[in-house]
Residue frames as qw, qx, qy, qz and C-alpha x, y, z in Angstrom:
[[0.953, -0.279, 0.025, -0.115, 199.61, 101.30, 108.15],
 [0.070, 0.745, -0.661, 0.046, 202.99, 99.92, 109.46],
 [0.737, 0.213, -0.641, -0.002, 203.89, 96.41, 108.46],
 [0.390, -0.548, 0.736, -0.081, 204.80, 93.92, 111.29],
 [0.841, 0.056, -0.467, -0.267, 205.11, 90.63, 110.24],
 [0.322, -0.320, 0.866, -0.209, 205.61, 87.19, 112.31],
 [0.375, 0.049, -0.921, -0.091, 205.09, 84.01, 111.92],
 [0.560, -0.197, 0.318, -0.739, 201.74, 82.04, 114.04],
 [0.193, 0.022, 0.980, -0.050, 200.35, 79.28, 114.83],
 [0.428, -0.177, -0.436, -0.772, 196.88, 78.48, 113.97],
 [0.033, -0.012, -0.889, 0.456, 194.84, 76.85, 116.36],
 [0.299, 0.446, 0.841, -0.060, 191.26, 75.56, 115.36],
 [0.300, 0.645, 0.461, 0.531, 191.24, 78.37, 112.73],
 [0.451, -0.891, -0.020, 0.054, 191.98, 80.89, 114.95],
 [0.469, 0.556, -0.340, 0.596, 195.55, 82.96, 113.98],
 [0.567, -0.689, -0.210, 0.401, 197.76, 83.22, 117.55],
 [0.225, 0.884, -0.178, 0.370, 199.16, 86.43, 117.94],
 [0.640, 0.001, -0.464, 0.612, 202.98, 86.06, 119.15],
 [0.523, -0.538, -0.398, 0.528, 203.17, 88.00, 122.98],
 [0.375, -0.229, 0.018, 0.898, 205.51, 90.72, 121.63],
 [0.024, 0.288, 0.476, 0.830, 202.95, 91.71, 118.92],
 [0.118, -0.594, -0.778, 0.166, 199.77, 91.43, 121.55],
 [0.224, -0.555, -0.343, 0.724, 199.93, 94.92, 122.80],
 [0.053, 0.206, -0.422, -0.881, 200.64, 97.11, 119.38],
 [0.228, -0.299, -0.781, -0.498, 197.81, 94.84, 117.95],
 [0.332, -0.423, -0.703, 0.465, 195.58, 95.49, 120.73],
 [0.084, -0.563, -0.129, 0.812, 195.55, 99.07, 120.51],
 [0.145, 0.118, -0.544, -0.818, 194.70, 99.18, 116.35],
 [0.639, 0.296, 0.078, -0.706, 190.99, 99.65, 115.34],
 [0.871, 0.440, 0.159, -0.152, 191.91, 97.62, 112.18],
 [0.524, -0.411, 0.676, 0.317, 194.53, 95.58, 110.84],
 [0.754, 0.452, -0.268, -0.394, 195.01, 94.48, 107.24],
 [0.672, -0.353, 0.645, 0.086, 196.02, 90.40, 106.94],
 [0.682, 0.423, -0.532, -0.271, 197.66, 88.48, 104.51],
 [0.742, -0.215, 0.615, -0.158, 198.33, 84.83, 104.92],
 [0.406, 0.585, -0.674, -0.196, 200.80, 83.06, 103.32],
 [0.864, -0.361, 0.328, -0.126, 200.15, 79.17, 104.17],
 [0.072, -0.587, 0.722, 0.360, 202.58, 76.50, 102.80],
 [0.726, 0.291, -0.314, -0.538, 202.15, 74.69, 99.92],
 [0.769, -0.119, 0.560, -0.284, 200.98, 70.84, 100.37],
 [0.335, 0.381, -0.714, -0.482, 202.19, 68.43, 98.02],
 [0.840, 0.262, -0.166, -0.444, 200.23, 66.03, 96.08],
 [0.579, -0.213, 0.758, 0.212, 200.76, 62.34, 96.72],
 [0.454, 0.322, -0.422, -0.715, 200.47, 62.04, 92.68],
 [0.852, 0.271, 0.155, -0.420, 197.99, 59.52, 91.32],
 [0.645, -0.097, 0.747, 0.128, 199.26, 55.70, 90.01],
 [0.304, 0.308, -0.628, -0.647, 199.26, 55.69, 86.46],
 [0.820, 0.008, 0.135, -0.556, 196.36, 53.75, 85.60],
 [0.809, 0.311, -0.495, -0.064, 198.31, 51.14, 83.74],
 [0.374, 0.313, -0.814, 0.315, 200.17, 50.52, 86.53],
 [0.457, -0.116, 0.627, -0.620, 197.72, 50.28, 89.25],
 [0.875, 0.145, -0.158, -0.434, 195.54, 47.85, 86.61],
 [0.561, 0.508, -0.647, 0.093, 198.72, 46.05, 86.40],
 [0.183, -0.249, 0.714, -0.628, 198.78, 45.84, 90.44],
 [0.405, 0.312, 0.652, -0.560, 194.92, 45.07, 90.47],
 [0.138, -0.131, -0.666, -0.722, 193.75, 43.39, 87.08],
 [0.486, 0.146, 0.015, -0.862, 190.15, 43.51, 86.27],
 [0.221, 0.057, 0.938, 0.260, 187.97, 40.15, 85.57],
 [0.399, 0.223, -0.247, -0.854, 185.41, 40.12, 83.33],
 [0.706, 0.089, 0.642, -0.285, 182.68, 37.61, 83.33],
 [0.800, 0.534, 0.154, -0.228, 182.72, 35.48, 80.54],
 [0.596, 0.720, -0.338, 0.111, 186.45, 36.26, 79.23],
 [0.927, -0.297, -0.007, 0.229, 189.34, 34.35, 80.03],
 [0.047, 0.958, -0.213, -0.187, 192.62, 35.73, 81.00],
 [0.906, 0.223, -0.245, 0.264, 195.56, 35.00, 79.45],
 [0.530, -0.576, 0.139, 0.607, 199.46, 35.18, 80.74],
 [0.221, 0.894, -0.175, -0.349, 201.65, 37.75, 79.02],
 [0.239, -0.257, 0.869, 0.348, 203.67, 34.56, 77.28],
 [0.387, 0.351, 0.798, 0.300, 200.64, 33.88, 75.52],
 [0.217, 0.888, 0.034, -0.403, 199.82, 37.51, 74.69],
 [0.129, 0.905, -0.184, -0.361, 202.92, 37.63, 72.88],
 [0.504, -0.092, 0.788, 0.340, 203.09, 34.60, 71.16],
 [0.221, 0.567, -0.210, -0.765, 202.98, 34.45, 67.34]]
């Protein structure tokens, strides 16, 4: 087998084969693919403390306090 590579679009799952490559590819029985996509980054996850912090929690029954009387002595 002789390597070509190119770059492609995809297009509803469906690799486009660039113009130049149509013909060569055309003519081969069988092809071998690799597919290199690019790597998506993770929006990363809120630390929990800070999203509680964003969006406290009430609890029936308990009263909340402020963080001046948390850390009084």
């Amino acid at each position: 087998m002789v390597p070509v590579e190119f770059q492609a679009k995809v297009e509803n799952g469906v690799i486009v084969v660039p113009e130049e490559y149509k013909q060569s590819l055309a003519e081969a029985n069988t092809v071998k693919v690799t597919v290199l996509k690019p790597v998506q980054k993770k929006t990363p996850r809120p630390d929990i403390m800070d999203e509680l912090a964003q969006n406290p929690v009430s609890v029936p029954g308990i009263r909340s306090i402020t963080r001046d009387e948390m850390h009084e002595r």
